[in-house]
N, C-alpha and C positions, 0 to 999 in steps of 0.2 A: 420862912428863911431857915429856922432852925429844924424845919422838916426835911426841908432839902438835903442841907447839912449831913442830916440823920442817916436819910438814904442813898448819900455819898460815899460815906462812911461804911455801911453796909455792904453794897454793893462794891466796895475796894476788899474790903474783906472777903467777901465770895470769890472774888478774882483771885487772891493771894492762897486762899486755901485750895479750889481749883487747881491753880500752876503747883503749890505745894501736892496733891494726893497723885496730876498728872507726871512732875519731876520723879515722885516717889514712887510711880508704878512702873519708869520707865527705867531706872537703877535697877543693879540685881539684887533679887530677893540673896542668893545665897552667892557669894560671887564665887564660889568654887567648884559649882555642880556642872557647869561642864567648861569646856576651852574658850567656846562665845564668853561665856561669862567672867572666865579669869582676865582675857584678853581686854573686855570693855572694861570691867572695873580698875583695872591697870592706866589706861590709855584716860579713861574719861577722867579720872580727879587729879588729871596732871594737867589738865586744859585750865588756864585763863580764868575760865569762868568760876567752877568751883573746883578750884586750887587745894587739894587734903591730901598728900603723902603719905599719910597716915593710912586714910583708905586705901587710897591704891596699891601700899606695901601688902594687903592681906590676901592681892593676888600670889606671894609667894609663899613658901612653906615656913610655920611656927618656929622660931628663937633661933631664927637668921638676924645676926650682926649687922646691922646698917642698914637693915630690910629698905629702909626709905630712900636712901641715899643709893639703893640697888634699879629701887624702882625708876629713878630720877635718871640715870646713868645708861639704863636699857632704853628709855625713852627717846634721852639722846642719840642716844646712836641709830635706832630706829630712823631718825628726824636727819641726822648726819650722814648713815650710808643714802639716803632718798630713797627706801625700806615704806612702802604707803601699802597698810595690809586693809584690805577691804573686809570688816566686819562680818560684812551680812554672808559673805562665803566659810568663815571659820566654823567649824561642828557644834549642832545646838544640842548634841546627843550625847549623855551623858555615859553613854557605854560603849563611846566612839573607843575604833582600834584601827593602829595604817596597816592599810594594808600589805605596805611595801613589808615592812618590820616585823607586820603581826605582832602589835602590842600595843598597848593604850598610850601611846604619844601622839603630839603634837608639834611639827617643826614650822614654825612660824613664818621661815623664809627660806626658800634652797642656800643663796649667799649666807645664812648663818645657820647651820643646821648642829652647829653645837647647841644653840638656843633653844629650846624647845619646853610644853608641857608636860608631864606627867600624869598619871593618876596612881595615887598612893592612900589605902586604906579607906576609897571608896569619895575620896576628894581629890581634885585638878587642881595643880599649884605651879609657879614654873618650876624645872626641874634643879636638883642642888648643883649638877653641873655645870647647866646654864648659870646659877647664883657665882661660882667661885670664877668662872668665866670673864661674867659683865664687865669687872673692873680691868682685866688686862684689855680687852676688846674695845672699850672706853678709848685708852689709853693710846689703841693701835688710830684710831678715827680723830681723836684731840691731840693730838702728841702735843700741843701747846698749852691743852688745858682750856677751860671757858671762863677765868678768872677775868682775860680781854676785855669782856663781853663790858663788866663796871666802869670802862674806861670813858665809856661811850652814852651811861645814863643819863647826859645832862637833857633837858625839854625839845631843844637845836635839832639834837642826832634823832631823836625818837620820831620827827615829821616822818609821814608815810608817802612814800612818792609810787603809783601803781599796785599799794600792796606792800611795797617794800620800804624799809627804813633806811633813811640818809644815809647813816653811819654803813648800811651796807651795803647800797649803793657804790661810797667811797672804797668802800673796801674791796668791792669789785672790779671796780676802774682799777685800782692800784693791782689786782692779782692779774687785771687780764695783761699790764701795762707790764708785771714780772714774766709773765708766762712767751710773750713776745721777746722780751731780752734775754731769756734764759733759751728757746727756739733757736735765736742767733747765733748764741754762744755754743751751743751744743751743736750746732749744723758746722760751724767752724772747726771744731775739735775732732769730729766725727770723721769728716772731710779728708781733714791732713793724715790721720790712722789709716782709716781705709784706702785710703791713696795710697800710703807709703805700702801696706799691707798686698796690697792687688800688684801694685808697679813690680815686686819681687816674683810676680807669676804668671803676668798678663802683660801685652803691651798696652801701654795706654791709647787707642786710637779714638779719634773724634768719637764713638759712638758709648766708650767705655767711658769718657771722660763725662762725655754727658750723662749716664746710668750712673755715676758716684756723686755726683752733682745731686740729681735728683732723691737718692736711696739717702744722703746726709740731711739734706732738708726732712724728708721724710721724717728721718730718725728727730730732729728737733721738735717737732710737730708734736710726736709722738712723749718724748720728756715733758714738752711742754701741758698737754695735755693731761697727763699723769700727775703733773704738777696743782694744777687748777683742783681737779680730784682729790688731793694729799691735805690742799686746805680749805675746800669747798665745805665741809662740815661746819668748819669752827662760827662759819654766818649765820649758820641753823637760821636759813631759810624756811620757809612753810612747806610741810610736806608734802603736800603733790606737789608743788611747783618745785622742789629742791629734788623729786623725786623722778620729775618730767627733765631737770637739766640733765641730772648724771646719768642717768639712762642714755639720754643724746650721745653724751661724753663718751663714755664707755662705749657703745654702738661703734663713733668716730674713731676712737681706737682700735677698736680691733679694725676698721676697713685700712688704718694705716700702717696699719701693721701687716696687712695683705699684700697692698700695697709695697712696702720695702721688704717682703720675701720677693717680691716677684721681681727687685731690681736687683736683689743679690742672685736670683735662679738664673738672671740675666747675663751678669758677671762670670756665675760659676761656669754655664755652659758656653760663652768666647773661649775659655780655660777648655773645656771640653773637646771645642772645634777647633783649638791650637793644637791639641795633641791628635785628632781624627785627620789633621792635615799633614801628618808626619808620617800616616799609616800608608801601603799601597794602595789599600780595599776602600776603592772610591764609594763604596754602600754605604758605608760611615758618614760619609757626605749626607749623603741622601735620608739615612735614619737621625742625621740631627735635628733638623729642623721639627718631624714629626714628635722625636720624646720632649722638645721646649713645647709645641704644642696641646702634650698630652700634658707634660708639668702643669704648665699653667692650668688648664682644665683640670687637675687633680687637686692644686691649689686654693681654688678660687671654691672649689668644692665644699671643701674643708673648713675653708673661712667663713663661707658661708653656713655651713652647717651651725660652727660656733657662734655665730651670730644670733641663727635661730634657738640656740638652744639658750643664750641668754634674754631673749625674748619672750622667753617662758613656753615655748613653741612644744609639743611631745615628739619629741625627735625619734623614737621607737616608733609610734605611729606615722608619721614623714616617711622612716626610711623606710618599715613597711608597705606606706603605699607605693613608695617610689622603686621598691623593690617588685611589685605586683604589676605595677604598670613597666617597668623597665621587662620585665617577663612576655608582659603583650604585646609588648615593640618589639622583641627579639624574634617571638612569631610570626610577626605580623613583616617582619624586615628579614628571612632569613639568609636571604643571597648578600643581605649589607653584612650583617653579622661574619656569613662564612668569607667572605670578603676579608674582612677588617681582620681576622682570626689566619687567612691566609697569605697578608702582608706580615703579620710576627713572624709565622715558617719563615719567610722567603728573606727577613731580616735577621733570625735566629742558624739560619742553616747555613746562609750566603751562596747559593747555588751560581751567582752571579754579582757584578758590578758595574756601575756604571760606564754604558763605552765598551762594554761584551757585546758580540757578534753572540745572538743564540739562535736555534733551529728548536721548535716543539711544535706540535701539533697543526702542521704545516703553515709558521707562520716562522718566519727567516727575519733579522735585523736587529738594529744594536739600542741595546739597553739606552733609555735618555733620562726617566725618570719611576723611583719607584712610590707610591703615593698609599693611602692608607687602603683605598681600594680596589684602583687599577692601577696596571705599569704598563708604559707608554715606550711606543718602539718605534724607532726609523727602522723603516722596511728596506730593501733594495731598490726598491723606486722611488723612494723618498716621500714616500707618503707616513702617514703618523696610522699606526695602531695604538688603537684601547684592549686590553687583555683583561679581563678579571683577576684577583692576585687566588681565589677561590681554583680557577683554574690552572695557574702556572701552578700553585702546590701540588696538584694531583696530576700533572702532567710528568713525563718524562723527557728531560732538557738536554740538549746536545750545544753545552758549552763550546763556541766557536774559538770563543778569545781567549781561552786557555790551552789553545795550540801551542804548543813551542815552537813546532816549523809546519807549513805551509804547505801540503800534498800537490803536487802538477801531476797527473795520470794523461797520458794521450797514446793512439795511435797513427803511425805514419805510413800511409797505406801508400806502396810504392809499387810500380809497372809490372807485369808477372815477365815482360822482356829485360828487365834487368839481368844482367849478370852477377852467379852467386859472389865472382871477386870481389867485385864494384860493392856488393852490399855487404858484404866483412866490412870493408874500407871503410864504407859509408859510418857501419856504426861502430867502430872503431872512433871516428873523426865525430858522432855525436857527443861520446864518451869525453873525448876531449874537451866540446864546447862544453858540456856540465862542471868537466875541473877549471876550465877559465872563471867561469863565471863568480863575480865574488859572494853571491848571496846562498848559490849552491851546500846543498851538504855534502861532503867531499866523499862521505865514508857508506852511505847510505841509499843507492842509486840503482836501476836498473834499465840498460838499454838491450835487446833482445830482438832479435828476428823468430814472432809470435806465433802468427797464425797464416792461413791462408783464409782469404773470402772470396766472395764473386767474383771480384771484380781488379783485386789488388792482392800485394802480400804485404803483410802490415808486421811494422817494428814496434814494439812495444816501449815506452819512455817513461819510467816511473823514477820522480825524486822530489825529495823536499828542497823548501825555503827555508833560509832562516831567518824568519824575521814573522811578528806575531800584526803585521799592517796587511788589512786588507789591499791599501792602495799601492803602497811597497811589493806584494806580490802580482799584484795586476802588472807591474812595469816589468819586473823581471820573467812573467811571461812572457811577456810580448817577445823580452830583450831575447831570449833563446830561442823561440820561435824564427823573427828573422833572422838569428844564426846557422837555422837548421837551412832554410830556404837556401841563404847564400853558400852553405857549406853544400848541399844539393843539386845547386845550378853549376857550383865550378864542377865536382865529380859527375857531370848526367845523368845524375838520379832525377825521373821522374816519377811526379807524384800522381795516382791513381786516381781516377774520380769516375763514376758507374759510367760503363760504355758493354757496347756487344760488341764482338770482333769478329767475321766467318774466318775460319782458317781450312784451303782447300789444300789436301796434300798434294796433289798431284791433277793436272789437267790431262786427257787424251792426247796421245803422243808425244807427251814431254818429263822427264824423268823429275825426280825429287831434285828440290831448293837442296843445294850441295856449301852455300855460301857460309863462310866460316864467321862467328859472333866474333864484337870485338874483344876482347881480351883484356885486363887491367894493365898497364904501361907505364912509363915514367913520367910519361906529360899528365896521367891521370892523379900521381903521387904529387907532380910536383904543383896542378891547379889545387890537391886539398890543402896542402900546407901554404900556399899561396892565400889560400880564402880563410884559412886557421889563423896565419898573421893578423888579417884584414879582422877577422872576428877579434881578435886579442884587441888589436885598436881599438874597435865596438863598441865593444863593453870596456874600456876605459872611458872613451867617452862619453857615453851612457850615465858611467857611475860620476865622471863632472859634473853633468847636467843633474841628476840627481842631487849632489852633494848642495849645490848650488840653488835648486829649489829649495833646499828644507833649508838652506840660511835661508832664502829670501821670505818666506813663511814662518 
């Protein structure tokens, strides 16, 4: 029995010394010889188990004031931002230098790079301005202080429910339970401003009203969230896990924060398209839709980037690869490329607008849409073209729809037996129907007895429209065409169309055709101004019918 005893006793003893020479090998020999070591010895005698302040203060540099109460305080906040630095990556190497810096530092976390190690006279200590730091830095993460904390020591509060303690538990229910009412209230306040704010420069229409609806909640979301963050320390939560929430958190913010830029880009460009709808240059039209599409994509960019770059992601290497592959897209794409680069021309120059009549590269019809990469056209027959915008920029464009009037060019090839009177008259009496007519230009006209051809002697009719409508000049040809016809028929002006004709002067035994041409007369004067009335009518009633369509349309 007492041998037993003996070798109980013994063999507890072995075990105690064992755990004592293993604890003891696994502490640092020198805790300043490199940043692993200042970092562990700092971190380790502040843990639970073996609790010494004392040691872990010699992680900082000699006859610092409150060195403990330093050490205790870095800790905290460490523990409070959710700051979880993984040991086994900090430098074992005593003659570590960054590289960024080129200099023997250590910055423990990007979010606090005031904090950092030093090396001074051939020992790693934290640095002294990280020491006069800690306390305002404290200060910024407790603003309440952890005095709380005693409130809560009774046996009750201290139950662990998953890991977690009652008492914070409760305290979570109550901040999720503020962070909700305080979302409300600030979606309410946010709401009425920006409403009253927007209503002085936008109309409100169903679409706006719903975009401030949604951007105000947002915005609470967003308070709200910030809020949870503001006292999520004071629980000092366990380190990964307080360090896995606020990471969430922060992430969730900034997407909500994406999120209500892209309802205010939303807002701003209605604003945008209020005042593109006041301009003439219907292309404004057409280039809005595409810069909210490029916004957003520029946006969402960005946000993203930020994201990654709080991820801890190396955004220098990202954006170089994305720059290296965005390079072999651009090779590999380059008719999208000069496409995409030839809808800017064509939106920077404005060679055109929507609802232009254009003529290039034998393709004829009117502008309907310009798009990042092709622009789309009603032909003359009503068919739809696809254009590359690569090709309308290097093309050379014959702007239709920026005629001011209308060119009509014809010839009126009449009988070679007319009479020269009759054909004065005649275009005298065209001259006439050009000044009737109301769309004519009065000052700018040309009627002429031209040329001779085969078959006909033709008068030449050259004048403008005033009016920039395809359809509108299609009517008012027609409308002087049958004016010329009827102004034609009354004077017997006929009109020439290819024929042979023999003409024999004279037959055996019969003397020359002696028969005198008819001559211009009074019945001839009085059938033009007879058919000049009737045309005045015409085109009065013409221009009714007309007037009349474009109400009814």
């Amino acid at each position: 029995m007492y041998l037993q005893k003996y070798i109980f006793i013994l063999i507890s003893g072995l075990f105690v010394i064992l755990n004592g020479i293993q604890a003891q090998s696994s502490l640092p020999n020198n805790p300043n010889s490199t940043p692993y070591e200042v970092v562990y010895n700092h971190l380790f005698y502040l843990q639970k188990e073996q609790y010494d302040p004392l040691q872990s203060s010699k992680s900082f540099p000699d006859n610092i004031k409150d060195a403990q109460s330093i050490a205790i305080k870095l800790k905290q906040v460490l523990d409070g931002k959710g700051i979880y630095l993984d040991i086994n990556r900090i430098p074992k190497k005593a003659n570590y230098i960054d590289s960024l810096r080129n200099d023997s530092i250590y910055v423990l976390d990007k979010s606090l790079e005031n904090i950092y190690l030093e090396k001074l006279n051939g020992q790693w200590t934290y640095s002294r301005t990280s020491v006069q730091l800690i306390p305002e830095i404290h200060k910024r993460v407790y603003p309440f202080g952890t005095a709380y904390i005693t409130k809560f020591s009774a046996p009750t509060w201290q139950v662990k429910l998953f890991t977690i303690q009652l008492w914070k538990w409760l305290g979570l229910i109550i901040l999720i339970g503020l962070s909700f009412l305080l979302s409300w209230i600030v979606k309410g306040i946010s709401e009425f401003f920006i409403t009253r704010f927007v209503k002085k420069r936008v109309e409100i229409t169903d679409e706006v009203k719903k975009s401030l609806f949604r951007l105000s909640r947002v915005i609470g979301f967003i308070v709200s969230i910030r809020f949870v963050l503001f006292v999520m320390p004071m629980f000092q939560i366990a380190p990964k896990l307080n360090a896995g929430i606020i990471k969430s958190l922060n992430i969730l913010s900034l997407f909500f924060v994406i999120i209500a830029l892209k309802f205010v880009l939303k807002i701003v460009f209605v604003y945008i398209k209020r005042l593109t709808d006041k301009t003439e240059n219907t292309l404004d039209d057409q280039l809005f839709p595409v810069l909210y599409k490029l916004s957003l994509l520029l946006l969402w960019t960005i946000g993203l980037v930020y994201i990654f770059d709080y991820l801890g992601v190396n955004i220098t290497a990202l954006l170089a690869g994305l720059s290296i592959g965005g390079l072999a897209l651009a090779l590999a794409a380059q008719d999208t490329v000069k496409n995409f680069f030839g809808s800017i021309m064509i939106f920077l120059d404005k060679p055109f607008q929507i609802g232009d009549l254009v003529e290039f590269a034998g393709v004829t019809g009117t502008i309907e849409e310009v798009g990042i990469r092709s622009t789309r056209i009603r032909t003359l027959i009503n068919s739809l073209t696809y254009v590359p915008n690569a090709k309308i920029a290097d093309s050379i464009i014959n702007n239709l729809g920026l005629r001011v009037f209308r060119r009509f060019n014809t010839q009126l090839g009449i009988t070679y037996d007319s009479p020269p009177e009759h054909i004065e008259e005649f275009v005298k009496g065209v001259r006439q129907v050009i000044l009737m007519h109301t769309l004519t230009k009065k000052d700018n006209f040309e009627v002429h007895l031209n040329s001779f051809d085969s078959s006909s002697l033709n008068i030449l009719v050259n004048l403008f429209f005033e009016t920039t409508i395809y359809s509108e000049e299609l009517k008012a040809r027609h409308e002087i065409i049958i004016a010329i016809i009827k102004l034609a028929e009354a004077m017997n002006i006929r009109f020439a169309f290819p024929t042979q004709t023999l003409h024999i002067e004279a037959l055996p035994n019969m003397g020359a055709d002696t028969t005198p041409k008819p001559l211009y007369n009074e019945e001839l004067e009085k059938g033009k101004q007879s058919s000049l009335q009737e045309i005045e009518k015409y085109f009065k009633h013409r221009q009714e019918d007309n007037n009349l369509d474009k109400k009814n349309t």
